[in-house]
N, C-alpha and C positions, 0 to 999 in steps of 0.2 A: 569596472568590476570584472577580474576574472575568473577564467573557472575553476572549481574545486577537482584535482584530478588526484587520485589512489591506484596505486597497486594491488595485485589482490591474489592470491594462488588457492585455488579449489583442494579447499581438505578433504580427508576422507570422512568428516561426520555434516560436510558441508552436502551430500550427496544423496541420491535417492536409490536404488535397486537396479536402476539403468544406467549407475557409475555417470550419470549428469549431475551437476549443480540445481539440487531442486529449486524451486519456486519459492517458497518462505527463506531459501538464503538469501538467493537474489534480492526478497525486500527489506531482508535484513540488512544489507549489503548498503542499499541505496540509503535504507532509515537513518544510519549510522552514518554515511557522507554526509548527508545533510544533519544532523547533529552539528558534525565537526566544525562544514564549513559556518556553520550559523551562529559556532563559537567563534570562528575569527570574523565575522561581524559583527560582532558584539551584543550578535542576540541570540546567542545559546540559553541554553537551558538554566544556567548558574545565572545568570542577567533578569534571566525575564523571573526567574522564582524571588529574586531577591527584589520584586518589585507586585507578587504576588501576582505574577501570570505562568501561562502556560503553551505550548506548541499543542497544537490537535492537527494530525492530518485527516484531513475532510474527503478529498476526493482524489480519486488518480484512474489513469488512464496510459495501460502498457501495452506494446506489441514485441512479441520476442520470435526472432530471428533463428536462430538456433542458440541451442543451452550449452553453456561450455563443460566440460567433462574436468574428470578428477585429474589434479598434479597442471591441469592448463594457469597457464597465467595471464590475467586479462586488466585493463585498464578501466576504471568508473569517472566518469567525468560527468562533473553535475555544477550548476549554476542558479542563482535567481533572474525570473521570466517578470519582474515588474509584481507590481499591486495594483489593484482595482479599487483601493482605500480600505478592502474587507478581507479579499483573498491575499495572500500571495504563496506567487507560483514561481514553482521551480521543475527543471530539466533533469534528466539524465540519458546518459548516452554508454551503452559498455560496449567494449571492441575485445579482441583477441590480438594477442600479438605481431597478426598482421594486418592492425587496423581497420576487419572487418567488423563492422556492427554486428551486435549480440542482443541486444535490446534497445527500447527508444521508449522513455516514459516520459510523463508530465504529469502534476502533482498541485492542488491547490491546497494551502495549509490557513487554519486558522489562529489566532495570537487567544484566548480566554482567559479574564480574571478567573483567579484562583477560588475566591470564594463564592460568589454570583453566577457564575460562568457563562460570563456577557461577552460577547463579543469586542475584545479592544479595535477600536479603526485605525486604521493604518495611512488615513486620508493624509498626515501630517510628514510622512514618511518615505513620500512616493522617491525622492532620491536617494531613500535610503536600499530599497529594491530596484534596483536600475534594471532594465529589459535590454539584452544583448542585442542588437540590431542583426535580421534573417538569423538569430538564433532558438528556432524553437524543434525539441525534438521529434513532437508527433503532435497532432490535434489536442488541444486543451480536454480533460475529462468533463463530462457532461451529468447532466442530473438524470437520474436512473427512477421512471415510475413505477414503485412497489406492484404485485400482483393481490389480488385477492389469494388468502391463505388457504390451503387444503384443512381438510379436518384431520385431527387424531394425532397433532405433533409429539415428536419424544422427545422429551425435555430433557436437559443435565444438566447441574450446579458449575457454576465458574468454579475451576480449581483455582489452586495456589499458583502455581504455577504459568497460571495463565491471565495476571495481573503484572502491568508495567512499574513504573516507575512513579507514575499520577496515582498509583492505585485502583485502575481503568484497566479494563480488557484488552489485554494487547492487539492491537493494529493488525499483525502478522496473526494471530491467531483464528482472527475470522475467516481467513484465509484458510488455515490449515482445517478447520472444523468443514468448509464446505467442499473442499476437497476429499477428506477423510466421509463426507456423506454418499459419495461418487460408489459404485461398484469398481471393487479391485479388479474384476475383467476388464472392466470400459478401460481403468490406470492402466493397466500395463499394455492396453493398444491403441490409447492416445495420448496426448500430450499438450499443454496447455498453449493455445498460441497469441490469442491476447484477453486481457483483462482489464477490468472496468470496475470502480469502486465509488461508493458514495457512504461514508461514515455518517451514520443521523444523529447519533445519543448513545449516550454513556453506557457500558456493561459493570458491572461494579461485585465485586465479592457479596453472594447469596443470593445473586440471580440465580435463576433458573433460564437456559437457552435452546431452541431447536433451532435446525435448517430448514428452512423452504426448497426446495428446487423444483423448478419446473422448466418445461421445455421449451423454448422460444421457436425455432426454426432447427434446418438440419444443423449440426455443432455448435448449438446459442443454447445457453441455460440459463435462468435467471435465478441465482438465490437469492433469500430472503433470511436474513440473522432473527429472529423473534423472541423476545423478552416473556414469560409464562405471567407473571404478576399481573400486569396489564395488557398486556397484547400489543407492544410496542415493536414497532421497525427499528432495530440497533443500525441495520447493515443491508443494504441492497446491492448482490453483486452482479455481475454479467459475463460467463465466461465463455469463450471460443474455442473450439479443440479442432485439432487435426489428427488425423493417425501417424504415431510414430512412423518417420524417416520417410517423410513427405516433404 
């Protein structure tokens, strides 16, 4: 198995107010590789629906190096890391054109019937994910213990806009939501440097969601995605920040 590698040029709506390649491109960027490469093995999206399943990414685990700026042109190379018969995982690795590293992620996805949303195994399949030999790009993502909840969350309805293609809360949006909960002081004197994801359960059109965030250690924040209906964990995240141009 080789790897999946793309070109890529940072647009201008690809960008954040510091003229970098934000963060929700970025995972856009990777989502979409791994799309692609998953069509040329024969288990993209058009394969697995026409068999009434589905791709969920479950977990991930980035570290970014530095962010590349507007008009840069950078290379995504990504791969599958094997199955465990439940997970499979896959790599990414992005560089700049002079093949310095930009990021390093690692991604555990899961396969779900469409209509039960059980877990398909992939026990039968293990050569169908082959694991690249010393190719892995950064430690496997780990499972993330919820906090106990603060009181008096503020709730908002899933927009339109903010449903994929399952009809599920977009991936990337969890993201942008616990970002967008950050003080725009802290945004514009720090900068994300790694991140940590554990997807639990479905957000779906008439939810109602808050953020959690609380504070782990010095630049450790733990958010928490929260469902109002029932008081469910969607989304446990873990971010690390650094002060810009550090």
């Amino acid at each position: 198995m080789e790897k999946f590698i793309q070109k890529i040029t940072i647009r201008s709506y690809q960008t954040d107010l510091h003229v970098q390649a934000s963060i929700t491109a970025l995972f856009n960027y990777m989502l979409e590789a791994a799309w692609a490469h998953a069509q040329e093995m024969k288990w993209g999206y058009d394969e697995l629906k026409n068999n009434h399943l589905f791709w969920v990414l479950s977990r991930l685990y980035l570290k970014i190096e530095k962010y590349p700026s507007w008009q840069d042109e950078i290379t995504l190379n990504t791969w599958s890391s094997g199955t465990d018969g439940m997970y499979a995982y896959r790599e990414f690795v992005l560089e700049n054109d002079n093949h310095e590293v930009l990021l390093r992620c690692s991604t555990a996805w899961l396969i779900l019937d469409l209509e039960t949303k059980r877990i398909y195994k992939l026990r039968k399949y293990i050569d169908t994910f082959p694991r690249l030999k010393d190719e892995e790009a950064c430690r496997k993502p780990k499972r993330i213990k919820p906090l106990d909840h603060y009181e008096n969350l503020s709730f908002s309805p899933v927009r339109y806009s903010e449903l994929d293609v399952n009809k599920h809360f977009n991936s990337v949006k969890y993201l942008e939501r616990v970002i967008d909960d950050f003080e725009s002081e802290f945004l514009d004197r720090h900068e994300l440097a790694s991140l940590e994801v554990n997807y639990l359960k479905e957000g779906m059109a008439g939810d109602f969601l808050a953020i959690d965030t609380q504070k782990l250690d010095d630049g450790n924040c733990l958010s928490t995605v929260v469902r109002e209906s029932d008081g469910v964990d969607l989304c446990t995240m873990i971010t690390k920040w650094r002060k810009r141009g550090e």
